[in-house]
N, C-alpha and C positions, 0 to 999 in steps of 0.2 A: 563405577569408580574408575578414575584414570590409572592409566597403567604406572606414570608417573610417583602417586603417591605409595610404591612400595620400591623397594632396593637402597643401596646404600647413598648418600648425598655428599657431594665432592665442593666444595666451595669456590669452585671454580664456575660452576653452572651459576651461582649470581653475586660473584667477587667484584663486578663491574657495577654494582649496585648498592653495594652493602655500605656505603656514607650517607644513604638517602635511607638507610633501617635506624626506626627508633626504637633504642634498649629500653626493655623494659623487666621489672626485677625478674619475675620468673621466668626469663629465659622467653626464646621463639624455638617453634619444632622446623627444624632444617627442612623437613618435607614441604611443608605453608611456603616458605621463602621459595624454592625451587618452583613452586609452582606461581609465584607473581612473579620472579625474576629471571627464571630460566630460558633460553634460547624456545620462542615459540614454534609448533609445528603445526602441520595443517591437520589437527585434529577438532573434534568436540570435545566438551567436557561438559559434564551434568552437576546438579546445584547442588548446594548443601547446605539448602534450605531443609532445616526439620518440617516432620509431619508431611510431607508430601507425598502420594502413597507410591507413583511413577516417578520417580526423578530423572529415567531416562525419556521421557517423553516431551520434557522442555528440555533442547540443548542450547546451546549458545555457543559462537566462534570463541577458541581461544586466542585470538588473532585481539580480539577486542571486548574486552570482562567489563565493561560500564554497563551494558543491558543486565547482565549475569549478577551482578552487584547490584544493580537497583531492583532486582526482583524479589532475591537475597533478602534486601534490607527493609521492601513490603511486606514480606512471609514476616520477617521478628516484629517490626511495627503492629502489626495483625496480633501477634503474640501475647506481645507486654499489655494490650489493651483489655485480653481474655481473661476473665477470674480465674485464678488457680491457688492451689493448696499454700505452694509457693512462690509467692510472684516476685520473690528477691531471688530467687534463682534465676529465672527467666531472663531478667535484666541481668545478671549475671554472665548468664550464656553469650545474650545478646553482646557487651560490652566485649568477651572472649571472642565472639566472631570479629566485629570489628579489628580489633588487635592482629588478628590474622590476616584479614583481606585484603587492610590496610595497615603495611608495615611503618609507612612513614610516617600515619597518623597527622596527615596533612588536614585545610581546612575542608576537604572531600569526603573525609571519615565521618566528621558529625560527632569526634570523639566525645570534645567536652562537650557540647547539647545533650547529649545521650546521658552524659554523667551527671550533670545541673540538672537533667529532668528528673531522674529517680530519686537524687538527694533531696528535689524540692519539695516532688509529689507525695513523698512519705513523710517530711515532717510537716507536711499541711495536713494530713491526714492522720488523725489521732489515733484510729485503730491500729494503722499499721506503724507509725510514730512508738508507740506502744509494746508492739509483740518486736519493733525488729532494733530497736535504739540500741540495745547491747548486743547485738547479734556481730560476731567478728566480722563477717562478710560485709553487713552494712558499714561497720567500720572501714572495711578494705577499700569499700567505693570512695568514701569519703577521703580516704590516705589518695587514693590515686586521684582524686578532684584538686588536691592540695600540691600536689607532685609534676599537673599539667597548667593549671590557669596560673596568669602571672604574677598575683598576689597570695602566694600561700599562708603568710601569717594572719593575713585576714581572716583563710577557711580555718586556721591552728585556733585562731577568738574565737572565731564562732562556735566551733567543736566544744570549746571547754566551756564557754557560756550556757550552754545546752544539754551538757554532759553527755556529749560522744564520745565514747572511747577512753573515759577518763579511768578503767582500770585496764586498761589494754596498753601494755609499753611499748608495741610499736608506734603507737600516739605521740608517746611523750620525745622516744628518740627521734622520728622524723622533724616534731617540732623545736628540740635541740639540734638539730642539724638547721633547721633554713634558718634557726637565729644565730648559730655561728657562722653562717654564711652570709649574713648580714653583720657579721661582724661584732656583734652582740654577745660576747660570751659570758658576763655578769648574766642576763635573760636564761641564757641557756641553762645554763647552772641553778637556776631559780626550778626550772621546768623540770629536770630531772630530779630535783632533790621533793619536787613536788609527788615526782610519780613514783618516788623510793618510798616516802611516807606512807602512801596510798594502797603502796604495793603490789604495784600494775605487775599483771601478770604475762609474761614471764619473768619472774624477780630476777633471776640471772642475767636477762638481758638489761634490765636494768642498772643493774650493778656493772656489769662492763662498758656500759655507753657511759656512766656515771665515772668512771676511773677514767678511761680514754680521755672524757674530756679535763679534767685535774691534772694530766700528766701533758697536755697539749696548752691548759693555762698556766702551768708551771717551768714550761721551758718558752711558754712566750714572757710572762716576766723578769725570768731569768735572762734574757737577751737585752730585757729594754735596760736591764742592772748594768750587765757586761759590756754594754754596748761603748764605742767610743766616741768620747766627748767631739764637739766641734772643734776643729782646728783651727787657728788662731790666721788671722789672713796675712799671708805671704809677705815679705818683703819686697822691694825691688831695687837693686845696688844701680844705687846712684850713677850718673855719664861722668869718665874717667877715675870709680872709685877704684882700689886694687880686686882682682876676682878672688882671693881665697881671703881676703878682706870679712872677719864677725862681728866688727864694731858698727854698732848700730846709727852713731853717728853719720856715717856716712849713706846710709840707706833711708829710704822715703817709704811709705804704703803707697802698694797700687792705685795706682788711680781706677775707679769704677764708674765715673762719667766725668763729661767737659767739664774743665775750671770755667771759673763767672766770667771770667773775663772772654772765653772763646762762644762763651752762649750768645745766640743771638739776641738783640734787644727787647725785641718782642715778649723774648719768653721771659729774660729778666723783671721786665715790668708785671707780666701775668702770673710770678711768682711773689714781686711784691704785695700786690694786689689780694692775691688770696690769704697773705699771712694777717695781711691789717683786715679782713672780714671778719664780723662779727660770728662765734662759731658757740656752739653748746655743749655739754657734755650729759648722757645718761646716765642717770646714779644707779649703781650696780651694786647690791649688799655681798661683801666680800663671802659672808659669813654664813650665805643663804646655799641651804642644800642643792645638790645639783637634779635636776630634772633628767629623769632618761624614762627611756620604755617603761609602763605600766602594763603588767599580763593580767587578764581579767580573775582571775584567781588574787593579786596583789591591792585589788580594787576596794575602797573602805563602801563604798555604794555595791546594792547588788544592780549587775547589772541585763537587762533584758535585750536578747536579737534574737526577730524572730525570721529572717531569712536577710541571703544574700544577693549583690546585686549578679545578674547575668554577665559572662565574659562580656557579650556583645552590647552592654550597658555602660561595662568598665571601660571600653578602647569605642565609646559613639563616634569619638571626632572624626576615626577616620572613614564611616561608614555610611554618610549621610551620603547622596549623589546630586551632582552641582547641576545648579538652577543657575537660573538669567535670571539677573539685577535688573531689566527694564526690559519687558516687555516692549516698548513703543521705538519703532525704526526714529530715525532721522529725517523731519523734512529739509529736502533738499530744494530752498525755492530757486526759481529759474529766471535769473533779467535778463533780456533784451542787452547785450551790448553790442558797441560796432569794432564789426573784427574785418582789422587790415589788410589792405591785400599782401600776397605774401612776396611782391617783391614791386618796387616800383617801375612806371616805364622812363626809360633814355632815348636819349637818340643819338646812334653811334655815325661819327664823324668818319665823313666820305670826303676826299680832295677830288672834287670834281677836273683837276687839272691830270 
């Protein structure tokens, strides 16, 4: 064990770093960061890889932690692959490591692959589909797969489609937050009132995220009430009216673009033009409900998904690697032409006298 991971941690040893850490709810142990951010020295440090029976017998430079890291991340792959009593812990662990090795949780981590795999491979799999669907923990992965990939209201449908999570109220809160972060606060309010009913446990939590939001939609309507009307557009006092002059007679509205007559011709006729075209209108029923967000829970169809697509399916466009459009060079044919010489001859004038 490095001498490092014990004594007190100063935030100063990786203050020069700490914009590239991504928060994560439970917190980072100051010790983890110190040791990928801290001033490096010419030492070893040994793995912490589980189950290895020597750990001092592979070192690796701390100068440079990629070999030390992909070893690391052989040992868990090797892991999660082994039958075990609990293999949602496992992948648990696993996920915990990453979180530490990789603070910034960049595309080097493998964060979400890691998290799309376990999510995927347990609900194809019915056994474990089964034993782990209400298990909190498997909820937990599932909340943090929602919290990383860039569509999290898709993972919030699927979840309730499926019934994950549907008596656990961190579910319901997280998914009243990305709807009110979408702006959405009629959904949100849908969603919490769903999981009040339900009685996602912990009620209490429930009940608070449920107030909070009632008292956040309540002084945003209260704004749009009190809010001040448009003001009415400016005057502008007339050339040679008197200045403390209120009589409107003498005053004109601002002008907000050129009179017809300084427009140029062109656009005058291009404006004629379009008013005499023949134009349509869409009949719109005044009277017809307004369409917004449907939560799969508000659906009169039941509805079936039975997986989602990969981050790296979601963002293909920008992942494809560019090819050549044609194959076949240029022929370049070659003629014969006659080329000049490059100055003509004279003959310079001599006065033989």
């Amino acid at each position: 064990m490095n001498n490092q991971d014990y004594g007190p941690v100063h935030i100063s040893e990786f203050e020069g770093s700490k914009e590239n850490i991504k928060p994560i709810k439970k917190g980072r142990k100051a010790s983890e960061l110190r040791k990928q951010f801290a001033p490096l020295t010419n030492v070893f440090c040994d793995t912490s890889a589980p189950q290895h029976q020597d750990k001092n017998a592979i070192c690796f430079d701390n100068h440079n932690t990629k070999p030390k890291l992909a070893y690391e991340r052989a040992v868990w792959e090797n892991l999660v692959r082994q039958p075990s009593s609990d293999c949602l812990q496992t992948w648990l662990n696993y996920l915990e490591w990453i979180e530490n090795s990789y603070p910034t949780l960049g595309p080097e981590s493998q964060y979400i692959d890691v998290i799309q795999r376990v999510s995927r491979d347990f609900m194809k799999n019915p056994e474990l589909k089964g034993r782990y669907l209400n298990d909190e923990r498997f909820i937990c992965i599932w909340l943090k797969y929602a919290d990383t990939c860039s569509e999290p209201l898709d993972v919030f449908a699927f979840m309730d489609t499926n019934g994950i999570g549907c008596d656990y109220a961190p579910f319901y809160v997280q998914w009243a937050t990305a709807l009110e972060d979408a702006k959405d606060l009629k959904s949100a309010d849908a969603v919490l009132s769903r999981g009040l009913n339900r009685e996602a446990k912990p009620l209490h939590l429930m009940r608070s995220a449920h107030e909070g939001l009632s008292y956040r939609l309540a002084k945003y309507l209260k704004q749009q009430i009190t809010a001040p009307r448009t003001q009415p557009p400016t005057l502008q006092r007339a050339p040679f009216a008197p200045i403390g002059s209120t009589s409107t007679s003498s005053a004109r509205p601002m002008l907000t673009s050129a009179p017809k007559s300084l427009k140029p011709i062109r656009m005058q006729q291009s404006l004629v033009k379009r008013k005499n075209d023949a134009t349509f209108k869409v009949y719109s029923d005044e009277n017809a409900p307004q369409v917004g967000r449907v939560l799969p829970f508000q659906s009169e169809h039941q509805m079936t998904w039975d997986s989602l697509p990969t981050e790296t399916q979601s963002e293909k466009e920008n992942t494809m690697l560019p090819t050549r459009w044609n194959h076949l060079m240029p022929q370049h044919h070659i003629t014969s032409t006659h080329v000049p010489p490059a100055y003509e001859e004279f003959t310079i004038y001599a006065d033989e006298e």
